[in-house]
C-alpha beads as a LAMMPS data file, in Angstrom:
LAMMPS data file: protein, C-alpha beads

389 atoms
388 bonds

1 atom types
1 bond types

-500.0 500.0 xlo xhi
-500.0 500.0 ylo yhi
-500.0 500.0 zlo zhi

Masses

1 110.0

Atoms # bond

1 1 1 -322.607 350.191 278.138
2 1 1 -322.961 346.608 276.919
3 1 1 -322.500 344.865 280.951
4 1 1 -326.045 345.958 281.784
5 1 1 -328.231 344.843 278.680
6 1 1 -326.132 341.352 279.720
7 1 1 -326.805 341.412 283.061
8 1 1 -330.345 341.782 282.218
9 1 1 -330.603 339.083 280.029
10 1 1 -329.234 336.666 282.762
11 1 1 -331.256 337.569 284.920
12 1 1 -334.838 337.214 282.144
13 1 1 -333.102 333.629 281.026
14 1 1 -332.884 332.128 284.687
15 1 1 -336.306 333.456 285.435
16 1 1 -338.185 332.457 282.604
17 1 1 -337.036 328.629 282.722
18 1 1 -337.892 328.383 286.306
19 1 1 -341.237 329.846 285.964
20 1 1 -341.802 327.158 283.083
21 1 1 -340.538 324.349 285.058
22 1 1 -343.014 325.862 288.043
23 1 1 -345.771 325.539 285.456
24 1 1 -344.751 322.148 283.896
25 1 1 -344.098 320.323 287.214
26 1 1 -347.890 319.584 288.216
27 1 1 -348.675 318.858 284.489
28 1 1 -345.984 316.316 284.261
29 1 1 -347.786 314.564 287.773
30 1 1 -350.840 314.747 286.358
31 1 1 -349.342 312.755 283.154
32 1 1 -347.977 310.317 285.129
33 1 1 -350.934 309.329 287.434
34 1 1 -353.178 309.056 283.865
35 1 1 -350.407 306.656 281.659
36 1 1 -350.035 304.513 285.146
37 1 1 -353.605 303.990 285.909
38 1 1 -354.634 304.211 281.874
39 1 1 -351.820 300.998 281.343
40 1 1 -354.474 298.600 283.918
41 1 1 -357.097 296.638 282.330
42 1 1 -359.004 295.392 285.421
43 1 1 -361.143 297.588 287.612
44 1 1 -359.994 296.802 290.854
45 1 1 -356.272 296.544 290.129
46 1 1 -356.833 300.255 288.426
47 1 1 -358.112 301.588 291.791
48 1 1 -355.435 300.333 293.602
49 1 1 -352.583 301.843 291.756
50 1 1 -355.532 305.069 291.566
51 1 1 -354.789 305.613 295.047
52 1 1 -351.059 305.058 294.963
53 1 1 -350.595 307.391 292.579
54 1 1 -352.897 309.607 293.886
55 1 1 -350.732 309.794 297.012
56 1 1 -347.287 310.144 294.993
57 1 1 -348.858 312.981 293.037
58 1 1 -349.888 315.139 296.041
59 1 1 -346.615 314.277 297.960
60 1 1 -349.232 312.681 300.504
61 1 1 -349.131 309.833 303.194
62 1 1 -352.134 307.637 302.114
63 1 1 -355.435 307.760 300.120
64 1 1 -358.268 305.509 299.960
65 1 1 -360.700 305.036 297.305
66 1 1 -364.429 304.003 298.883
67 1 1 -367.569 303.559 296.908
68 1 1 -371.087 304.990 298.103
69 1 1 -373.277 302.140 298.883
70 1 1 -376.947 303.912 299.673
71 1 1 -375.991 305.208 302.733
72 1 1 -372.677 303.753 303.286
73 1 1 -369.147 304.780 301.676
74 1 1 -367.663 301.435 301.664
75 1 1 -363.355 301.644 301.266
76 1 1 -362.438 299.599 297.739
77 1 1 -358.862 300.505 297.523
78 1 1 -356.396 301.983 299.549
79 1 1 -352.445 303.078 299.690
80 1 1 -350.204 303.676 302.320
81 1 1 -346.265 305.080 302.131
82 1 1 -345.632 303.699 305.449
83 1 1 -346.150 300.175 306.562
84 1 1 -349.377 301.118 308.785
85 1 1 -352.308 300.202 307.398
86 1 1 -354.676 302.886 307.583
87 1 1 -358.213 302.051 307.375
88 1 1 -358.519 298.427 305.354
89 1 1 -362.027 297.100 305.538
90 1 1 -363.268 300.210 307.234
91 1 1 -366.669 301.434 305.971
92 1 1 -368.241 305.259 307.065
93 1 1 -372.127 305.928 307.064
94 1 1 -372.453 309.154 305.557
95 1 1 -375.507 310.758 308.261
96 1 1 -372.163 310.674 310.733
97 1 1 -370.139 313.104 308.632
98 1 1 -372.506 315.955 307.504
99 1 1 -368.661 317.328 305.664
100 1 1 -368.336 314.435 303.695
101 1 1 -372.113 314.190 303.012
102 1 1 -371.602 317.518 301.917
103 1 1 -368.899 317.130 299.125
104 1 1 -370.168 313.945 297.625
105 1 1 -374.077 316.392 297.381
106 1 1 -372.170 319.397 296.125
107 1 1 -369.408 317.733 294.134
108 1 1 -366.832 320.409 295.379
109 1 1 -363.358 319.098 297.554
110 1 1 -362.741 319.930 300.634
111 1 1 -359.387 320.330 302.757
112 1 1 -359.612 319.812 306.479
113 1 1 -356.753 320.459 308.961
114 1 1 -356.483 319.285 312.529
115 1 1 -355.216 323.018 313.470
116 1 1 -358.635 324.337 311.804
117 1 1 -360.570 325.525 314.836
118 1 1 -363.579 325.392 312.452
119 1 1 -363.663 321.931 311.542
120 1 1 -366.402 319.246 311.507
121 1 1 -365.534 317.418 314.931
122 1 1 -366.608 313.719 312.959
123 1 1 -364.278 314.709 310.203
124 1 1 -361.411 315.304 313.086
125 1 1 -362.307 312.494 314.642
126 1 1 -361.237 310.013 311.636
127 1 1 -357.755 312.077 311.392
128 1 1 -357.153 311.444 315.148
129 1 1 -357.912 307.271 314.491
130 1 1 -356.004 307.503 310.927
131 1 1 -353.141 309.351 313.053
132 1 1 -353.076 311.827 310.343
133 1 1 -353.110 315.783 310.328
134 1 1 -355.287 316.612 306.998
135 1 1 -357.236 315.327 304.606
136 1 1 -358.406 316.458 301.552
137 1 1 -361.837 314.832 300.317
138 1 1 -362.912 314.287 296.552
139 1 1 -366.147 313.336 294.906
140 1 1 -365.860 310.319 292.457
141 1 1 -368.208 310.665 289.614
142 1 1 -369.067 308.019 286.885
143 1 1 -371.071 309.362 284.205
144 1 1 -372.310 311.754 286.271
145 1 1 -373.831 310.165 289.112
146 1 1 -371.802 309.777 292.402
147 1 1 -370.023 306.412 292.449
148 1 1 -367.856 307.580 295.691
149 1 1 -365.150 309.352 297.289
150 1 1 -361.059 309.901 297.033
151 1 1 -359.380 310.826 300.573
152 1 1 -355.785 311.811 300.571
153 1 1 -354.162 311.696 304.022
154 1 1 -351.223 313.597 305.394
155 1 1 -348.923 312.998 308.667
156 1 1 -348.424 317.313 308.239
157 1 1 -350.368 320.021 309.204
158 1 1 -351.038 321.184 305.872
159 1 1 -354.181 322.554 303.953
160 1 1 -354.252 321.347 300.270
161 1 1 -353.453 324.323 297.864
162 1 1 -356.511 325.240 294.885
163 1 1 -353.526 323.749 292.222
164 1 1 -353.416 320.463 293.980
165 1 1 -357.488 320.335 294.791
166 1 1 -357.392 321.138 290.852
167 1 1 -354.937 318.354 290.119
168 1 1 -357.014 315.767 292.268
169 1 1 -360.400 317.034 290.689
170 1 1 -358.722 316.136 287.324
171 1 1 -357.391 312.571 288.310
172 1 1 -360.256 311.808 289.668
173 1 1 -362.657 312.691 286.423
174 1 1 -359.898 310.181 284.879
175 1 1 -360.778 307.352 287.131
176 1 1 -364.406 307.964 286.855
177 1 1 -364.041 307.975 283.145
178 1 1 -362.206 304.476 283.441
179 1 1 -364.812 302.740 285.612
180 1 1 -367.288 304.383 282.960
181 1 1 -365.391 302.403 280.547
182 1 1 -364.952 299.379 282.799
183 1 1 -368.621 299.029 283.755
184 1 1 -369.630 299.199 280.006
185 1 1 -367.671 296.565 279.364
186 1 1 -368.791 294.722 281.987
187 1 1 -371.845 294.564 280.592
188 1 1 -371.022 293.620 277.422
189 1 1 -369.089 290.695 278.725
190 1 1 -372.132 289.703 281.152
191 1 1 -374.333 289.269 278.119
192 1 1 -371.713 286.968 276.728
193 1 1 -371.220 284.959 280.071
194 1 1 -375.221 284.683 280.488
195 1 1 -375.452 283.029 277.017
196 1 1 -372.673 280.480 277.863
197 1 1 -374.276 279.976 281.273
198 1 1 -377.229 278.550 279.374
199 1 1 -375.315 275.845 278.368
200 1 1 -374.192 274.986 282.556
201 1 1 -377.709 275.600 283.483
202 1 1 -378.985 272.639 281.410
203 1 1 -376.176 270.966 283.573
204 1 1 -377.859 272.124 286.662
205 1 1 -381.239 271.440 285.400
206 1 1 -379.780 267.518 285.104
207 1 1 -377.655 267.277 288.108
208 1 1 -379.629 268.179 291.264
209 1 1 -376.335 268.000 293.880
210 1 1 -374.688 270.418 291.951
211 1 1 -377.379 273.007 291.465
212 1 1 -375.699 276.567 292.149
213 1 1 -372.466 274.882 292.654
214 1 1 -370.836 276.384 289.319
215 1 1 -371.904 279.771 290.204
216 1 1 -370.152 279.815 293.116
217 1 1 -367.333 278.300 291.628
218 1 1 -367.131 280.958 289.144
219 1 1 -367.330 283.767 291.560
220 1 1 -364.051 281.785 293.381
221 1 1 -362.159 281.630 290.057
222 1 1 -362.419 285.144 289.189
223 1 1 -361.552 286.135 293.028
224 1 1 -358.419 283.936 292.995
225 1 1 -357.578 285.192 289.163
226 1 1 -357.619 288.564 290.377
227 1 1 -355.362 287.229 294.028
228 1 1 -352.790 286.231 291.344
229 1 1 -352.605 289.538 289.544
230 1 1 -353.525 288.280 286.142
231 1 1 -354.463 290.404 283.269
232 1 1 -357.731 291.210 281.623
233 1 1 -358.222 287.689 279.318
234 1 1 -356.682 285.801 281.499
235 1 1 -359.141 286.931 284.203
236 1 1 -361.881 286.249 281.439
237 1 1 -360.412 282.932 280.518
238 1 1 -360.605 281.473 283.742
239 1 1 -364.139 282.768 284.597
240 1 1 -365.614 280.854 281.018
241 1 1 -363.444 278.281 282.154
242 1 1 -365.446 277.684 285.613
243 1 1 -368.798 278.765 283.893
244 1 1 -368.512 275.799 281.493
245 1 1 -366.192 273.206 283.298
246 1 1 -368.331 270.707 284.332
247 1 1 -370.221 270.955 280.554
248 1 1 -368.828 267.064 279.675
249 1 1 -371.341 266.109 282.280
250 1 1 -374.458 265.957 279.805
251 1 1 -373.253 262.793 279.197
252 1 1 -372.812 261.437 282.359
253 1 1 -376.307 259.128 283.439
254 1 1 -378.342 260.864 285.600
255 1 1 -378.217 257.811 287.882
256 1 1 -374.479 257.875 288.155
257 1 1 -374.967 261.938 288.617
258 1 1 -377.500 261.988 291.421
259 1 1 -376.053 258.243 293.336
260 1 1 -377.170 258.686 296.936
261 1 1 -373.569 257.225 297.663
262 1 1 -369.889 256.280 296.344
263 1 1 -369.671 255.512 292.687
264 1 1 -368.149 251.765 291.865
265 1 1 -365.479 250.993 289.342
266 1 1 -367.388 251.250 286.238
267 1 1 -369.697 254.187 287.593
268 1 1 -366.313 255.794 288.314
269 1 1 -364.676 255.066 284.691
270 1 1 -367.805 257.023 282.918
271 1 1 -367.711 260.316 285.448
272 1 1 -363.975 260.301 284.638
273 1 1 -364.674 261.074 281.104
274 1 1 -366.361 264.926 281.694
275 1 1 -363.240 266.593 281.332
276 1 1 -362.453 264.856 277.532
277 1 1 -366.107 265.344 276.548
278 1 1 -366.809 269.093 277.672
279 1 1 -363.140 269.456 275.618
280 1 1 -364.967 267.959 271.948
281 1 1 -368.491 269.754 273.114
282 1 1 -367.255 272.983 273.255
283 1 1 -364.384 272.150 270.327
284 1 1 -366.237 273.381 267.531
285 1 1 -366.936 276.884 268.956
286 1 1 -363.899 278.943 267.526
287 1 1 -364.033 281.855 270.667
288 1 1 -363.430 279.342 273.490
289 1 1 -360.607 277.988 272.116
290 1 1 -358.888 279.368 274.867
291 1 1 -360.870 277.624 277.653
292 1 1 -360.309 274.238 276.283
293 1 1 -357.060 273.226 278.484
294 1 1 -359.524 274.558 281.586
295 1 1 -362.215 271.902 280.962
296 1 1 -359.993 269.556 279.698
297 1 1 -357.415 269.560 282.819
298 1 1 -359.267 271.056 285.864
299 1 1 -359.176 267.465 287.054
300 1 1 -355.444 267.183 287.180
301 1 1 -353.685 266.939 290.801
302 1 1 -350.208 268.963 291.286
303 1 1 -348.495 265.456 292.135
304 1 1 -349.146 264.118 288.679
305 1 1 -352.518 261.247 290.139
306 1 1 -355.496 263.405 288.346
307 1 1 -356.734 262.653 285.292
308 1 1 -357.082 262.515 282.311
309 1 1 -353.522 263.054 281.528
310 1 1 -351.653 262.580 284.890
311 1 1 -350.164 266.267 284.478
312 1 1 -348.353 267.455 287.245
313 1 1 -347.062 271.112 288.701
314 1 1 -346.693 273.778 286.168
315 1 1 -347.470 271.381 283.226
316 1 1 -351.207 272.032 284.368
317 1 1 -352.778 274.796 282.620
318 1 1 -352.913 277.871 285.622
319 1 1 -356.689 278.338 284.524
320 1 1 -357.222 274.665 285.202
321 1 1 -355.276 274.788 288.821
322 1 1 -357.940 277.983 289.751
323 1 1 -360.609 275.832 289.006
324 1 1 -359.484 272.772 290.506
325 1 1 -359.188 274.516 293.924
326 1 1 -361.807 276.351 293.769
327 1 1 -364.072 273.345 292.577
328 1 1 -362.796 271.300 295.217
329 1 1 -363.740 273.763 298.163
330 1 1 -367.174 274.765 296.664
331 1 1 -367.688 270.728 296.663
332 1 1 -366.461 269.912 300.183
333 1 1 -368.997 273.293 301.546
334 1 1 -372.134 272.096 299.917
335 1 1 -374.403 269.027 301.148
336 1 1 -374.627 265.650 299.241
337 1 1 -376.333 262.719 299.591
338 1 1 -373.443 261.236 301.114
339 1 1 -371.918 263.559 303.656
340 1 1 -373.026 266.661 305.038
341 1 1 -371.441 269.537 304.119
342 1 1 -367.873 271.099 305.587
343 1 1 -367.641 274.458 307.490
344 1 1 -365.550 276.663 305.544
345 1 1 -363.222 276.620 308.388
346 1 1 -362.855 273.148 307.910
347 1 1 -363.016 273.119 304.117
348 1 1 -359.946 275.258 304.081
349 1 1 -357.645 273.063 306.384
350 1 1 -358.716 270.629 303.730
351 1 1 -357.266 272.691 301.098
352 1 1 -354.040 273.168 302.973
353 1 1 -353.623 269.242 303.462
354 1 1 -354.139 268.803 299.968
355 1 1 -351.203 271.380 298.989
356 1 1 -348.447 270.708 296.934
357 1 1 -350.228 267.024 296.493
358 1 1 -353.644 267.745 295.278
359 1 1 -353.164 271.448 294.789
360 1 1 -351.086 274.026 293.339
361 1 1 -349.777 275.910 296.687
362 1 1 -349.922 279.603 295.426
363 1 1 -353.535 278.895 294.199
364 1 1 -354.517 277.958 297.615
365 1 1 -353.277 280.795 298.811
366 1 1 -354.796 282.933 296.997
367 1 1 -357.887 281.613 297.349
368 1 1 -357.701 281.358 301.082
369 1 1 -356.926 285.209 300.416
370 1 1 -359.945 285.603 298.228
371 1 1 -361.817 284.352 301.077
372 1 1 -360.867 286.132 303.296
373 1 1 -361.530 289.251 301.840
374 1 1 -365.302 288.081 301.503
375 1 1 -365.366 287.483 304.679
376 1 1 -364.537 291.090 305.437
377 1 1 -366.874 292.345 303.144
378 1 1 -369.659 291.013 304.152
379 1 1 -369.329 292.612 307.839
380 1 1 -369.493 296.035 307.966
381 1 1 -367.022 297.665 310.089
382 1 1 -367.917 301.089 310.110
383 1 1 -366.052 304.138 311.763
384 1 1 -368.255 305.949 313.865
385 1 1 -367.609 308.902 315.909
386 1 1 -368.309 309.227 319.564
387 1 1 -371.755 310.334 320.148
388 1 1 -372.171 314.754 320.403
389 1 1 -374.899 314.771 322.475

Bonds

1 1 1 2
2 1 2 3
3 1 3 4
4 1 4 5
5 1 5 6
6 1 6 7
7 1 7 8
8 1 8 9
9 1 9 10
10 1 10 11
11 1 11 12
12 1 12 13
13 1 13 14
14 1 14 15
15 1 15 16
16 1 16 17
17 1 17 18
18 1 18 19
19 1 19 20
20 1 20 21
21 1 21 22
22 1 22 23
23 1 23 24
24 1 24 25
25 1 25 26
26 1 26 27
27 1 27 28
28 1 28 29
29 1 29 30
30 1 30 31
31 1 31 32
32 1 32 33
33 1 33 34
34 1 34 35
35 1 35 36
36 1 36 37
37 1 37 38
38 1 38 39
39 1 39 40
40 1 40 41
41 1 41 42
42 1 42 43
43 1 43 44
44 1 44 45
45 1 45 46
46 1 46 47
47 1 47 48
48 1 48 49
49 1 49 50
50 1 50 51
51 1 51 52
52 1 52 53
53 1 53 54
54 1 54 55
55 1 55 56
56 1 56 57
57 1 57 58
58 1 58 59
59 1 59 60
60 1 60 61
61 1 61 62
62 1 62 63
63 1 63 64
64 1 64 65
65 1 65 66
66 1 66 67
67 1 67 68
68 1 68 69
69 1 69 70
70 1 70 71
71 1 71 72
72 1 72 73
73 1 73 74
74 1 74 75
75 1 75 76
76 1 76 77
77 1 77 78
78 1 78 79
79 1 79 80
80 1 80 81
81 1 81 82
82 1 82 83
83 1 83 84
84 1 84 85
85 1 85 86
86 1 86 87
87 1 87 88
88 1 88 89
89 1 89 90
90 1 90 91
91 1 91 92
92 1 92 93
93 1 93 94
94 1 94 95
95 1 95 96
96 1 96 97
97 1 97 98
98 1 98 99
99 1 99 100
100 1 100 101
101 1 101 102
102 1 102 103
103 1 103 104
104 1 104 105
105 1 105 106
106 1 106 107
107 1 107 108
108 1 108 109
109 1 109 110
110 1 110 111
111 1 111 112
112 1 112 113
113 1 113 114
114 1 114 115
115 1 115 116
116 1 116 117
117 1 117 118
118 1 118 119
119 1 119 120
120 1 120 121
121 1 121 122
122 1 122 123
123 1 123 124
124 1 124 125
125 1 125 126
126 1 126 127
127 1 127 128
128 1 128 129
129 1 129 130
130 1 130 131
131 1 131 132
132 1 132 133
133 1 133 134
134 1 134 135
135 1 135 136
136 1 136 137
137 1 137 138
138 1 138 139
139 1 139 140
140 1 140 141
141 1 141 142
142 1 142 143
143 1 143 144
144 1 144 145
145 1 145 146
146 1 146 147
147 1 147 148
148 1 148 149
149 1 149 150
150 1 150 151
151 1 151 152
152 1 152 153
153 1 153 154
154 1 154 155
155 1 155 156
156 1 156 157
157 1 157 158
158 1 158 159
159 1 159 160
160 1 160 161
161 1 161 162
162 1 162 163
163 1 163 164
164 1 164 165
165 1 165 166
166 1 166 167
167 1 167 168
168 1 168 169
169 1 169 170
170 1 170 171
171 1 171 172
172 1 172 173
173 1 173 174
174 1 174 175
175 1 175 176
176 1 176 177
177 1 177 178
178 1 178 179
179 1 179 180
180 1 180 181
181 1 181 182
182 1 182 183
183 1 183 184
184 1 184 185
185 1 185 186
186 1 186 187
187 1 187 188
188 1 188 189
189 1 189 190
190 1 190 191
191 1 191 192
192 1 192 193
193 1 193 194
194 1 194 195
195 1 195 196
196 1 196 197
197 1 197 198
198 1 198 199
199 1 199 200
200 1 200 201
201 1 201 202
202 1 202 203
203 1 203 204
204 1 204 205
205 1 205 206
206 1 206 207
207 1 207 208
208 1 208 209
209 1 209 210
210 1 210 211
211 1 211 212
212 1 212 213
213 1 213 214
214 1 214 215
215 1 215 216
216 1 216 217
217 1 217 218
218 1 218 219
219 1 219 220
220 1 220 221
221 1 221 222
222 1 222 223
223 1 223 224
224 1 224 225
225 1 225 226
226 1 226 227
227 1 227 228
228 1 228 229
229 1 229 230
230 1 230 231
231 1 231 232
232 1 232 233
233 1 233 234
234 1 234 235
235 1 235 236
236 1 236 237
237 1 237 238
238 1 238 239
239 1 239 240
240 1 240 241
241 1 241 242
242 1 242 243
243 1 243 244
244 1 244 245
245 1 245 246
246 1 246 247
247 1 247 248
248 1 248 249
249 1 249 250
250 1 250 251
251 1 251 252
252 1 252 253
253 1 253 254
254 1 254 255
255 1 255 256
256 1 256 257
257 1 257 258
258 1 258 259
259 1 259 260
260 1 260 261
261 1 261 262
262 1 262 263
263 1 263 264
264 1 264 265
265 1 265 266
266 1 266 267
267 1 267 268
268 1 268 269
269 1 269 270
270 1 270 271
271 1 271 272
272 1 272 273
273 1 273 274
274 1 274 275
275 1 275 276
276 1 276 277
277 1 277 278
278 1 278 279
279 1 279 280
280 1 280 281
281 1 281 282
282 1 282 283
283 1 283 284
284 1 284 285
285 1 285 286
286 1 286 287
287 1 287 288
288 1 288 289
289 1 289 290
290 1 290 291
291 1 291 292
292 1 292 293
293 1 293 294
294 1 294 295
295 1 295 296
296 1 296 297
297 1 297 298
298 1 298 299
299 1 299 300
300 1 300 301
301 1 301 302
302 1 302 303
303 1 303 304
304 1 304 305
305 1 305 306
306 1 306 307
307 1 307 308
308 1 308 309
309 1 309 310
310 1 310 311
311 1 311 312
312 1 312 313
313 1 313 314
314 1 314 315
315 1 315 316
316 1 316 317
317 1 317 318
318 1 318 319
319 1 319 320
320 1 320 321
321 1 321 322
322 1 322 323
323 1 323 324
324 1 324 325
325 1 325 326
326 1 326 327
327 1 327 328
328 1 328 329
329 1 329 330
330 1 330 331
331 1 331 332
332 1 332 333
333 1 333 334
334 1 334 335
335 1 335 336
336 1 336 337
337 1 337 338
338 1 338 339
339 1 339 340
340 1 340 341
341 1 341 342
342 1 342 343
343 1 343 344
344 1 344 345
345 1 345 346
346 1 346 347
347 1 347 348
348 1 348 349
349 1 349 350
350 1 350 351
351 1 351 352
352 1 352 353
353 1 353 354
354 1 354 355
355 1 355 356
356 1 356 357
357 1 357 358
358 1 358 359
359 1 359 360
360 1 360 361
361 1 361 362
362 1 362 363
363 1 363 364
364 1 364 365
365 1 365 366
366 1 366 367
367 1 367 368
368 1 368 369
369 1 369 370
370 1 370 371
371 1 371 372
372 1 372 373
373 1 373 374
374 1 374 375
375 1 375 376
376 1 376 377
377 1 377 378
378 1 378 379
379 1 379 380
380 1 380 381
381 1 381 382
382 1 382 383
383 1 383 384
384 1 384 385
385 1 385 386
386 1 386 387
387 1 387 388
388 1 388 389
């Protein structure tokens, strides 16, 4: 009489714990993807891992992460298991793919298969040139606007189940909560850069060859920052750093600024002198303590020859070596009284003469990177379908 109450129970105490572990599997995914893109402090960056965690989380081949640009869905982020890359720099206009139109306008996912007869034949189309089987598309909303669109890929014929459409509608309220978060912050911080630009645009106001030339260099710094992978401050750091390296030059004569050619010996001595004097300007101001080294050393060289203190390699402050590269191709791409200005083809085979003598090599690097990247941005390369007339 007592085997069968036993036998019973085995049977209740294997099936309960698998049914839990059933119900516990997707929720520990779904705590994964949030503590790995929760733990990045930089926009970009958190996209990036976004979409490779994305991927991981629905056992898929790829995902990319594009933001809605009037019209166009621009790709900001991507991921990729295998080592093809599947659609960098590509950008979609949404009156091409009435589908995707469609879940971006009604906020609802939607799962396409190549095997589904009933398929939009644009939507197909990108899964033939992505070489992939199905897609699932999510809308990615930022306080409650559409900001753009997740889409997972898979190599299998497979139509994502209502648990995993679930899971991805929950990541993705995550990451537009983040860039929520981001984008206020942003704004807080561009207050805070446009009061300290005040203090470069009296510069500017001064020194007519360098109008716009800090802006620039500022947009370089934070590209190259972000190249190297560093944090949050750091990224910050380096961008006050550009914004207010040049500051010493308020006490540089405007005659020795705005000299229609080279600078003698003595004219030379006092332009040397920016660096130390933007360092005891900005001194006294307790929250850029941190930029100091940046002004101070941004005209060191990586062989040891810059000045003022004749650092070399690693001794440099890294903030200082962005700028310095990113000073020096701004410079050589911008007219002067003296030369004409440098293609940026030419201006970076400058930079890589200059490496490992003038300039820290990894810096370089990145910024020819950085560059490049622009570049690619600023042509649209969009994926159009073959015409259905």
């Amino acid at each position: 009489m007592s085997a069968e109450p036993h036998a019973h129970m085995d049977v209740a105490g294997v099936g309960r714990p698998v049914a839990l572990a059933a119900t516990l599997e997707p929720l520990s995914r779904l705590v994964a993807f949030s503590r790995a893109i929760g733990a990045e402090q930089v926009s970009q960056r958190m996209l990036k891992v976004a979409s490779r965690e994305m991927s991981l989380m629905l056992n898929a081949e790829a995902c990319l992460v594009s933001q809605l640009e009037g019209g166009l869905l621009r790709e900001v982020a991507d991921y990729s298991s295998s080592e093809q890359q599947v659609a960098r720099g590509l950008s979609y206009y949404l009156a091409d793919y009435p589908t995707t139109a469609s879940v971006l306008e009604s906020g609802v996912p939607c799962s396409i298969s190549t095997d589904d007869a009933g398929a939009d034949p644009a939507e197909l189309f990108v899964l033939r040139e992505m070489e992939m089987q199905a897609v699932l598309l999510v809308p990615l909303l930022v306080e409650a606007q559409t900001w753009g669109l997740i889409e997972i890929y898979d190599t299998r014929t497979r139509v994502f189940s209502g648990l995993e459409r679930y899971l991805a509608e929950l990541a993705a309220t995550h990451i537009g909560a983040l860039l929520t978060g981001f984008e206020h912050d942003e704004r807080a911080q561009r207050l805070y850069r446009e009061t300290l630009a005040s203090l470069s645009n009296a510069l500017e106001a001064k020194d007519a060859v360098t109008s716009q030339h800090t802006e620039e260099v500022v947009r370089l710094a934070v590209s190259v920052a972000a190249e190297l992978d560093l944090d949050l401050e750091a990224v910050r750091n380096v961008e006050l750093g550009a914004v207010l390296h040049d500051i010493g030059k308020v006490r540089v004569p405007e005659s020795i600024l705005n000299k229609p050619g080279p600078l003698d010996d003595d004219e030379w001595a006092v332009m040397k002198t920016h660096p130390e004097v933007g360092e005891h300007i900005l001194r006294p101001i307790r929250s850029l303590q941190a930029i100091l080294p940046i002004v101070r050393h941004h005209h060191e060289r990586w062989d040891g020859g810059g000045y003022p203190d004749r650092l070399s390699g690693r001794a440099i402050p890294l903030g200082a070596r962005i700028v310095a590269v990113c000073d020096a191709y701004r410079a050589m791409t911008e007219d002067r009284p003296y030369r004409k200005a440098l293609s940026s083809e030419e201006a970076r085979k400058e930079l890589d003469q200059g490496v490992a003598s003038q300039f820290d090599p990894e810096c370089v690097e990145a910024l020819i990177a950085a560059l490049g990247r622009r570049d690619s941005a600023a042509t649209v390369v969009a994926l159009r379908p073959p015409s259905q007339d």
